[in-house]
C-alpha positions in Angstrom: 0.0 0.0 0.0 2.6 2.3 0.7 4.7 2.0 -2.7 1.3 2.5 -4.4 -0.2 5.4 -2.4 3.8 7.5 -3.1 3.7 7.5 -6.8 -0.1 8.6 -7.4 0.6 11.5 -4.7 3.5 12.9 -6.6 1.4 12.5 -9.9 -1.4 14.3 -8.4 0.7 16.8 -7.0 1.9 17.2 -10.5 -1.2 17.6 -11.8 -1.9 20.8 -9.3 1.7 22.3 -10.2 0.8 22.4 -14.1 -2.6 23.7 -13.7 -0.9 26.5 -11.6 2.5 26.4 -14.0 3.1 30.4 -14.9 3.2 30.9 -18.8 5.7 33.3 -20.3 4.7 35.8 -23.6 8.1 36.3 -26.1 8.1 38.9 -28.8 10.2 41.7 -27.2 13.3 41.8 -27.9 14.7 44.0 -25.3 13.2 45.3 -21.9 9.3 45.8 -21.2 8.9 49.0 -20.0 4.7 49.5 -19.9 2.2 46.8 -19.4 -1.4 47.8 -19.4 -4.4 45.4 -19.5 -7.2 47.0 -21.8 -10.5 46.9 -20.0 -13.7 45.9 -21.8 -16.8 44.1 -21.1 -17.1 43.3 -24.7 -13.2 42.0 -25.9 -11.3 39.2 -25.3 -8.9 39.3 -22.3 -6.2 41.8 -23.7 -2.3 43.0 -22.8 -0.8 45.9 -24.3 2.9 46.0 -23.8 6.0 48.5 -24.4 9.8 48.3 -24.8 12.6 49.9 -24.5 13.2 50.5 -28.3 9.5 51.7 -28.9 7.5 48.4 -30.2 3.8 48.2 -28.7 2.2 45.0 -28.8 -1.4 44.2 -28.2 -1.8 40.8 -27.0 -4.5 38.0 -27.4 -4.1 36.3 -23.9 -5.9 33.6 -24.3 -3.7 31.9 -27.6 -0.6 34.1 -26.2 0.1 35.7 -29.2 0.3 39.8 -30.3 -1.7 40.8 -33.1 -1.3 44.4 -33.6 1.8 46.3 -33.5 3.5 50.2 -33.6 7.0 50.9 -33.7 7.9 54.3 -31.9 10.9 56.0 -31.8 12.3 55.7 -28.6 11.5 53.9 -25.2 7.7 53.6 -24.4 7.5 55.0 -20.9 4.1 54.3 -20.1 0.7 53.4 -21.5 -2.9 54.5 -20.3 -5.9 53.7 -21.2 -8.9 56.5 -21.5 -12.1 55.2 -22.8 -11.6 53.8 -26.1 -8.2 55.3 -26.7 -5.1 53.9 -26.2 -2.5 56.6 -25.0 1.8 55.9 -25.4 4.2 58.3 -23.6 7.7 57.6 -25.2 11.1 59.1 -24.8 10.6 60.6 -28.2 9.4 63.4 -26.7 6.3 62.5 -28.2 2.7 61.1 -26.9 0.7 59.4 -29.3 -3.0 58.6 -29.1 -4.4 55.4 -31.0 -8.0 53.5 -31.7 -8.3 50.5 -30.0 -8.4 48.2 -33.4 -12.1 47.1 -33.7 -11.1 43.9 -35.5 -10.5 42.7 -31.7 -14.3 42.8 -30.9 -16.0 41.9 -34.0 -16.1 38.0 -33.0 -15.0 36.0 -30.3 -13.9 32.8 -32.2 -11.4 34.8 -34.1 -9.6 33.8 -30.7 -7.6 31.5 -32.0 -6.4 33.2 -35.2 -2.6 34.0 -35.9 -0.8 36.0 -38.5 3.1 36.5 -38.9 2.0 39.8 -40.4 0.7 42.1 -37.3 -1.9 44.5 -38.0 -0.8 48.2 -37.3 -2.4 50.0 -34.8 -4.4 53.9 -36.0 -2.6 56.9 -34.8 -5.0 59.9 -34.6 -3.2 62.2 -32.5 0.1 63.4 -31.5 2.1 66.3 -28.8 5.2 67.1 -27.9 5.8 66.3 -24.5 8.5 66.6 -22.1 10.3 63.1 -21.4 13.6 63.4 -20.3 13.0 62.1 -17.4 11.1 58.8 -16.6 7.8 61.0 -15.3 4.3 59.8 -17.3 1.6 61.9 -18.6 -1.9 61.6 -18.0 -4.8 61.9 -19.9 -8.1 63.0 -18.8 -11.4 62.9 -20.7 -13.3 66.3 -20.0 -16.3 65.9 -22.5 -17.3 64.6 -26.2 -14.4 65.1 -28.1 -12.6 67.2 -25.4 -9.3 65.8 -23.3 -7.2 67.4 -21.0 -3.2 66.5 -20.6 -1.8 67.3 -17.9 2.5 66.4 -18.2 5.7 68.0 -17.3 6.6 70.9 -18.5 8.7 71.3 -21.4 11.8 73.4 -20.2 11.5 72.4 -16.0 10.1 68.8 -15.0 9.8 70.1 -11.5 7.1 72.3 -13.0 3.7 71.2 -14.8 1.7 72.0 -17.5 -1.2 71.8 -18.8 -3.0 71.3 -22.4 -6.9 70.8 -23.5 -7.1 70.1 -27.8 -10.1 67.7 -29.4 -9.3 64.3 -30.6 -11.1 65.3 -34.0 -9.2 68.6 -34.4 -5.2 68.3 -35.4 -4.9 71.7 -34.8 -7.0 71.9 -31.7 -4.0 71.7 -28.9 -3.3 74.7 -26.7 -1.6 75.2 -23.2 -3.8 75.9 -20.3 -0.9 76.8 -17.8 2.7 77.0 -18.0 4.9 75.8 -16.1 2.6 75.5 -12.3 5.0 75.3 -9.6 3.5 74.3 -6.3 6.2 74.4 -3.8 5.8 78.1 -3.2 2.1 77.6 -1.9 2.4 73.5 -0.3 5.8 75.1 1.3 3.7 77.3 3.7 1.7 74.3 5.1 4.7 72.8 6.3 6.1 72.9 10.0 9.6 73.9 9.1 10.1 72.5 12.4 9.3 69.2 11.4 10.8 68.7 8.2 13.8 71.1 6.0 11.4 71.5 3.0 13.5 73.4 0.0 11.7 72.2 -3.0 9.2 69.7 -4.2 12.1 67.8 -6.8 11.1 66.7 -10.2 7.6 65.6 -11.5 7.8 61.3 -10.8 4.3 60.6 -11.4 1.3 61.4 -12.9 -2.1 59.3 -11.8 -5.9 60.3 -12.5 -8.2 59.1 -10.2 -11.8 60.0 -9.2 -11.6 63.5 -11.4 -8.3 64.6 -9.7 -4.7 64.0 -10.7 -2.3 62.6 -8.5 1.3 63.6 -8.7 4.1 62.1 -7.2 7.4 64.6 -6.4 10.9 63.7 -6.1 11.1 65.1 -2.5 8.4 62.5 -1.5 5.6 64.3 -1.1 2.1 63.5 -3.4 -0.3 66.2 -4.2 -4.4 66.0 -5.9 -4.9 68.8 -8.1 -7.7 69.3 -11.0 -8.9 72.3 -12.7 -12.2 74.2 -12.4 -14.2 75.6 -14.9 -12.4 79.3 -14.7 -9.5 77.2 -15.1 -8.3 77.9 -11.5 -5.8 74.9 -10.0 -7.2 73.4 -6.9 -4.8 71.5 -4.6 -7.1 69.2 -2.8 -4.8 67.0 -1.0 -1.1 67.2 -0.1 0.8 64.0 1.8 4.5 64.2 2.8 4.1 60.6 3.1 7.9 59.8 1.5 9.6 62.7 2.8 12.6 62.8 2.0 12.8 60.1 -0.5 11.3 59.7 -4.2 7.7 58.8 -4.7 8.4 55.8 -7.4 5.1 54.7 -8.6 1.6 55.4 -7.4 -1.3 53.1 -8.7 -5.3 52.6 -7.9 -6.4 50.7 -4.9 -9.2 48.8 -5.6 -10.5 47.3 -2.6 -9.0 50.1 -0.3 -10.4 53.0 -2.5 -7.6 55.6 -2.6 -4.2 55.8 -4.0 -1.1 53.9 -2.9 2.4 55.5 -3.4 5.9 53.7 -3.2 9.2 54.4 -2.5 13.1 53.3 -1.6 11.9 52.8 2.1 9.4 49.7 3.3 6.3 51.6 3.5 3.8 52.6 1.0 1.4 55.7 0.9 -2.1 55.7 1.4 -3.8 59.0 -0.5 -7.5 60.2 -0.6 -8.5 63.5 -1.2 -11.7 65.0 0.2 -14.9 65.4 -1.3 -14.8 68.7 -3.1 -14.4 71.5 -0.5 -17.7 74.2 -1.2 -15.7 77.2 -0.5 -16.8 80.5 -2.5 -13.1 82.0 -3.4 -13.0 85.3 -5.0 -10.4 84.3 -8.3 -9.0 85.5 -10.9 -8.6 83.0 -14.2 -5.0 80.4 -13.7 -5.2 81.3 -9.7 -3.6 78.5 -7.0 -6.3 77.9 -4.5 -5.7 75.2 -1.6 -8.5 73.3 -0.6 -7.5 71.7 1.9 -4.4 72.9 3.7 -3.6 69.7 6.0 -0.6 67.9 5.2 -1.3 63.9 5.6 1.1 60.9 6.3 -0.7 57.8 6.1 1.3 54.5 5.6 1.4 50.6 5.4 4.8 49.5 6.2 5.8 46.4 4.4 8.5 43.6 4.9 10.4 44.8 2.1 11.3 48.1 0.4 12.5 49.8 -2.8 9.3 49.1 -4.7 9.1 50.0 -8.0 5.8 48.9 -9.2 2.4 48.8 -7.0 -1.1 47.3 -7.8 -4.2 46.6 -5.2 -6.9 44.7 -6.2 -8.9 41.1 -5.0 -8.1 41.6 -1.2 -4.1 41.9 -2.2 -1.6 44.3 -2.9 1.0 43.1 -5.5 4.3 45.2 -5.2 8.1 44.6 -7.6 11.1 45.6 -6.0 14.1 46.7 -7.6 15.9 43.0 -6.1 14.1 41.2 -9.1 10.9 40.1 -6.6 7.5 40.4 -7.3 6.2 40.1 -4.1 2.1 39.3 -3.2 0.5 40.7 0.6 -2.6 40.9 2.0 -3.9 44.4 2.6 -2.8 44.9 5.8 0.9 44.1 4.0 1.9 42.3 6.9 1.4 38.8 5.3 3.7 37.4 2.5 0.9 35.3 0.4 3.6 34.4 -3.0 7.0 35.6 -3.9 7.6 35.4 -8.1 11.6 35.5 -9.4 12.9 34.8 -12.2 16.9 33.6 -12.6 18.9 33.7 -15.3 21.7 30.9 -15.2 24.6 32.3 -13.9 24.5 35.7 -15.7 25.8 38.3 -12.6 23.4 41.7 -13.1 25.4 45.0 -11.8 22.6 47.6 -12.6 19.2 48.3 -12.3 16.9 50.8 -14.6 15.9 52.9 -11.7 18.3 55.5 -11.0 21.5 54.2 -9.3 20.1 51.5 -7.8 21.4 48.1 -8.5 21.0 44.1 -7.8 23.3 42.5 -5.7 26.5 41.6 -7.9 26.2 38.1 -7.3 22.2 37.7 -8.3 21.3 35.7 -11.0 17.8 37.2 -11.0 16.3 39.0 -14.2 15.8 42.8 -13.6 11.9 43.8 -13.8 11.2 46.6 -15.6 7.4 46.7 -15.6 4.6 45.4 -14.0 0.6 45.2 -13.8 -2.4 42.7 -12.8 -5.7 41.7 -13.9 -8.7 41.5 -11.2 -10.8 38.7 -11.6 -14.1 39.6 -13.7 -17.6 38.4 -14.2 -17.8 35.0 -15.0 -22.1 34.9 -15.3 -21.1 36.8 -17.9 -18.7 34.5 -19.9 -20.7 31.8 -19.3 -23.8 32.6 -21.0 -22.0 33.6 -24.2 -23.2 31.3 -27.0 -21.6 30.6 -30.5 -18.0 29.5 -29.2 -16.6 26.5 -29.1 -16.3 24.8 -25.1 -13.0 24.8 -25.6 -12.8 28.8 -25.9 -15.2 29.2 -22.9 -13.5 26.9 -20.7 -10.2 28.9 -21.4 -12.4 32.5 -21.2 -13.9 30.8 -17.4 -10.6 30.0 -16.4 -9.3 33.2 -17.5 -12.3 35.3 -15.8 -12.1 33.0 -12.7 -8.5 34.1 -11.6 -6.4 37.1 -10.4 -3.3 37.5 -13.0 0.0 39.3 -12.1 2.0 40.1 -15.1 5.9 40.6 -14.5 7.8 42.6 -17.9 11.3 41.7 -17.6 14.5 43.3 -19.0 15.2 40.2 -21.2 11.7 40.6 -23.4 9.8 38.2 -21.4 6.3 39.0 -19.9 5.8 36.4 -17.3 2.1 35.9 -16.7 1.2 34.1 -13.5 -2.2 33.2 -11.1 -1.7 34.9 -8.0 -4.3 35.2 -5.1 -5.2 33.1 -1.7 
């Protein structure tokens, strides 16, 4: 009984290991820089990806294969999605705006279907931006045909601007404000007593969320600003929550509805701006106004630190460090649920794409240079979806039925793993 019962557990072990084996998506040639998952009720689960030499890829991940391409020239540094338009910040100093291709939701059994020709994607719209350092852009959606962008400006990236233009109008592009520099006004909430606050630093990150835009400083601190109708700047929220280190990424939470921040230490930010204040203020047109003039620090420390990539969503927050780990908590951050590496034979890596920072000399692990994850989604929905075969809706349950954490590695690889608990 004994020599029977050892062979079928190690079989049915096995068994569970494949089912939960990560699969791996090669095309890249060089270093992912942006992942994005496109959200859609009505498409097939779908990656867009960006390198380091300007290739984005939009990916079918059910056969694991790209089918559209566009070949920029120079790094992509991030991609954003806004509505139906797919939005590519690259180190071009350029920021292109594309049409997600429709082909991808004209049929669901066109799953399966592969060309060594990829489709291009439409370009409809293009501005000079400011990227000379690794800062996004964001895009906002106003009204109609109406967007806002809101970037770094062009001669000082500790400085913002701007811009409004219509998608239908080439032509349409003009600057709302030059050049906004907060420290002056965010310097005299401070308590100089508490911290030696000289400047804000350069523009990190841009994030939209719930009509404001979030923007992480090099001097640590995040601010929420939007615009209002007289085009006056409101600063709704100002944390000094990484003082005096770099804010390195910021990114939705989900589940804990606000904004989470990272940075070289162990602890990440937790941001949420108040409902809009309904103070009457007596301005004049591109005017400063604070809304809310306390200075916040709220944090979640976790067991590990330097995190370049953050994402919160199905009860977990999913963080990448710059020591090659991708590294899976529960919300509290406390609890280590599933650590992802990936090693490289014997290959010793001696630098890092963030700043100066570096691996350890003797690591064999591959550098991460991007990072995202998919939530799990409605499967009622996939379910009653007729005219496929059971082989595609078993693969579209699966899909649906599982949390996803994509890793974008230096080499080209995506790594796409289940994650959860």
């Amino acid at each position: 009984m004994t020599s029977t019962s050892g062979p079928r557990t190690k079989k049915k072990n096995k068994q569970t290991a494949t089912r939960k084996m990560p699969f791996t998506l090669r095309h890249h040639k060089v270093a992912v820089t942006s992942l994005l998952n496109w959200c859609s009720e009505d498409i097939l689960p779908t990656l867009i990806s960006g390198d380091e030499d300007g290739t984005i890829l939009v990916w079918n991940l059910l056969n694991r294969k790209p089918f559209y391409r566009y070949k920029c020239n120079g790094q992509i540094i991030s991609l954003q999605q806004v509505n139906d338009l797919l939005v590519a910040l690259c180190k071009d100093h350029t920021l292109r705006i594309f049409t997600f291709p429709l082909s991808v939701t004209l049929s669901i059994n066109n799953t399966f279907s592969t060309s060594h020709n990829l489709a291009e994607l439409n370009l409809i719209y293009e501005i000079p931006v400011n990227t000379l350092n690794f800062a996004n852009a964001a895009v906002q959606h106003i009204n109609g045909d109406i967007y806002m962008l809101w970037c770094c400006n062009t001669q000082d990236s500790e400085t913002i601007d701007v811009y409004q233009f219509n998608i239908q109008e080439k032509t349409s592009l003009r600057r709302l404000h030059k050049a906004i520099a907060l420290y002056e006004h965010i310097s005299k909430m401070v308590d100089p007593s508490v911290m030696k606050f000289d400047k804000l630093g350069t523009v990190m990150k841009f994030l939209l969320y719930e009509d404001r835009i979030y923007i992480g400083f090099e001097s640590g601190f995040v601010v929420a600003v939007s615009l209002s109708d007289d085009l006056s700047l409101h600063v709704s929220y100002v944390s000094s929550a990484h003082y005096p280190e770099p804010v390195l990424d910021l990114s939705v939470g989900h589940d804990l509805k606000m904004v989470l921040s990272s940075s070289t230490t162990s602890s990440l930010g937790l941001h949420k701006a108040k409902s809009k204040l309904k103070h009457q203020h007596d301005t004049a047109e591109g005017d400063i106004i604070i809304d809310d003039s306390e200075v916040y620090s709220n944090l979640i420390k976790l067991p590990t630190k330097k995190v370049a990539h953050i994402q919160q969503m199905d009860n977990i927050i999913v963080v990448s460090t710059w020591y090659g780990t991708t590294e899976i908590f529960d919300t509290t951050g406390r609890d280590t649920l599933t650590i992802i590496r990936k090693e490289r034979g014997q290959v010793p890596v001696d630098d890092n794409p963030y700043g100066n920072a570096s691996l350890p000399k003797d690591s064999t692990r591959v550098k991460i240079s991007s990072m995202i994850c998919i939530s799990k989604t409605n499967t009622n929905e996939v379910s009653s979806i007729k005219d496929v075969t059971e082989g595609i809706k078993r693969r579209l349950l699966r899909f649906s039925n599982q949390t996803w954490c994509l890793v974008g590695y230096e080499d080209g690889s995506i790594v796409v793993k289940e994650i959860g608990h």
